[in-house]
N, C-alpha and C positions, 0 to 999 in steps of 0.2 A: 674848365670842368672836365673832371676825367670818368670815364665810364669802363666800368671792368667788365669786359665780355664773358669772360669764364663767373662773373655771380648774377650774368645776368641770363634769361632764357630766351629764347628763340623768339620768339615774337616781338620782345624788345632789341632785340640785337637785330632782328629786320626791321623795325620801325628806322632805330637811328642811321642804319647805311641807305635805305631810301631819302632819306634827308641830309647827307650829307656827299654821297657820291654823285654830284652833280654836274650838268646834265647827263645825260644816259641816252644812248642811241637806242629805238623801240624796232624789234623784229615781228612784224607782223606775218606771222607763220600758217605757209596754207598747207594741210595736210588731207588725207585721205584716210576713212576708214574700213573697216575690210568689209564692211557692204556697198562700198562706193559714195558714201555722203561725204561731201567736202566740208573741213574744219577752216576757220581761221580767227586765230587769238593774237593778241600782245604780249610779248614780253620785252623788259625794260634792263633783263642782267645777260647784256646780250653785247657782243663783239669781236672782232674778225683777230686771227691769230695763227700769223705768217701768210705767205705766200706759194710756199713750194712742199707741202700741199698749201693750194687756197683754202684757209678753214677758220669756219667761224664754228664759233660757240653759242648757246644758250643756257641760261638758268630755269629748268622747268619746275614747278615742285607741282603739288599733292593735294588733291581733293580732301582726301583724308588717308587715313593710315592704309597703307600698302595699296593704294588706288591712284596710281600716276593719271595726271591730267591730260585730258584727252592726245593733246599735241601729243604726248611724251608716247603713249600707248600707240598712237597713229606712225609715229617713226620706229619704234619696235619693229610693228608688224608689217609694215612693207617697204622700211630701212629710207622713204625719199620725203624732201620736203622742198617746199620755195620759201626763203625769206624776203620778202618787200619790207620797203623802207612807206612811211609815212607820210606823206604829205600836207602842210596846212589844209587843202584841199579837203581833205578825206579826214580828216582828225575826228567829226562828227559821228563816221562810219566805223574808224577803226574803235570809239568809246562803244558803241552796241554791240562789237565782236567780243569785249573784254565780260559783258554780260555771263553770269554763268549758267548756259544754257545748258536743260541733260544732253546728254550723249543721243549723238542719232539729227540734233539739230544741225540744218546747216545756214551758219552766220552770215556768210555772204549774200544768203537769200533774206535775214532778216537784216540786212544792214545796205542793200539792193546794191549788191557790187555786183561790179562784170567781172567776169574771167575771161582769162585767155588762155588756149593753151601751151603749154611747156615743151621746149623741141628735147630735154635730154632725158624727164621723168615724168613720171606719167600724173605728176599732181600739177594743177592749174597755177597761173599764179595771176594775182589782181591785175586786171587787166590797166588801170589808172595809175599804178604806182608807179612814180620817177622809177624807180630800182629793183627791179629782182634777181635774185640771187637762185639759180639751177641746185639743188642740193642732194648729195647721197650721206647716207648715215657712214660715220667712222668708226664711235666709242661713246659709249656712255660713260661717266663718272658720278659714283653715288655718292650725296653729299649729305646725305640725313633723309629727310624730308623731301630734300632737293635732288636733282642731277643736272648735270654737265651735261647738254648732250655736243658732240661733238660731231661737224657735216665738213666735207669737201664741197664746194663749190664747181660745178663743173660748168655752168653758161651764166654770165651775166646782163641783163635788158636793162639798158640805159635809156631814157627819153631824149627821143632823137634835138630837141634842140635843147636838150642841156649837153652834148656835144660836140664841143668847140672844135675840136682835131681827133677823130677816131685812130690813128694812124700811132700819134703819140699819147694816146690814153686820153687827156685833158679834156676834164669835164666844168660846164661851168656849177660849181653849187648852189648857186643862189638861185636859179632855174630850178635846181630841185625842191628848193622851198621846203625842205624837213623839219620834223617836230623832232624833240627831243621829249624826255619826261622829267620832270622837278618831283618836288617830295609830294604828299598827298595827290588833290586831283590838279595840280595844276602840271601844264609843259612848257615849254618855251619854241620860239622858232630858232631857227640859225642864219638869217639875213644879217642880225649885226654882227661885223665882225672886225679883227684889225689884225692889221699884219706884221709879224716879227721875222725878218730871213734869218736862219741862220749863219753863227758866227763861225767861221773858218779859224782853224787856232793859229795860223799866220796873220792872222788879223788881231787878234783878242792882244790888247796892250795893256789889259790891267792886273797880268801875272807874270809872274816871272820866267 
């Protein structure tokens, strides 16, 4: 079955890539707004891109026309964010932040999370989540409806026994026990998995 994106509109051409770009890492984004109320939502168009800058990405879009979504407005106007990772654990919590509450709500008090706070920006980050990610704003990118927003990573909180050797990075995953997001409302975990090493081309014997 072929589907022509240029005859097709926006909300069908976001239907089909949520169903088909499978699984999706969820950034549960804790932001700040300029009266001090803390934010924290999900997003699922979301992933880390390079190293040197550390910088991850997000897909934020749009309440509606020309009214970016609270996260989006929140990183404008004081440039810092924390991305946490998800846990089975908290899956329950992070579905009532996805809620769309008006502006001025803070989620983590209707979803009764802890916070902790952040050694490099002055916004919290979930106090339970295996992963947070320290964030400053880089670059937005307009994409319709949507934006890129673009963060440098500057500190990362890892759950202390999901690391095996702090020295050489190595963490266990499976300890982190993250969700992922599938198409509609369901997600998946990441416990099963299997392993492929890769193939050195002094090894590969089935080319020439």
């Amino acid at each position: 079955m072929e589907f022509d994106f240029e005859k097709m509109g926006a909300p069908e051409r976001y239907k089909l890539l949520l169903a088909t770009v499978l699984p999706r890492p969820i950034a549960w984004v804790t932001t700040r707004d300029a009266a001090g109320a803390i934010n924290a939502a999900p997003f699922s168009f979301f992933n880390v891109f390079g190293s040197d800058p550390a910088t991850v990405g997000i897909g934020i879009g749009s309440k509606g026309p020309a009214e970016p979504k609270d996260t989006r407005a929140n990183i404008r106007s004081n440039e810092q964010f924390v991305v946490n990772l998800v846990p089975f654990a908290l899956a329950e919590q992070m579905r009532v932040t996805s809620i769309a509450f008006p502006r001025g709500v803070e989620e983590p008090k209707e979803a009764e999370l802890s916070l902790a706070p952040s050694m490099r920006v002055g916004v919290p980050r979930i106090a339970d989540a295996p992963v947070s990610m320290e964030c400053i704003f880089m670059q937005e990118i307009a994409l319709g409806s949507f934006s890129l927003v673009l963060g440098k990573i500057l500190m990362v909180h890892v759950r202390d026994e999901a690391v095996t050797n702090a020295a050489r990075q190595h963490v266990d995953a499976e300890k982190l026990d993250l969700i992922g997001r599938m198409e509609g409302g369901w997600y998946t975990r990441t416990r099963e998995r299997f392993e492929m090493p890769a193939i050195a081309l002094e090894d590969w014997k089935g080319k020439p």
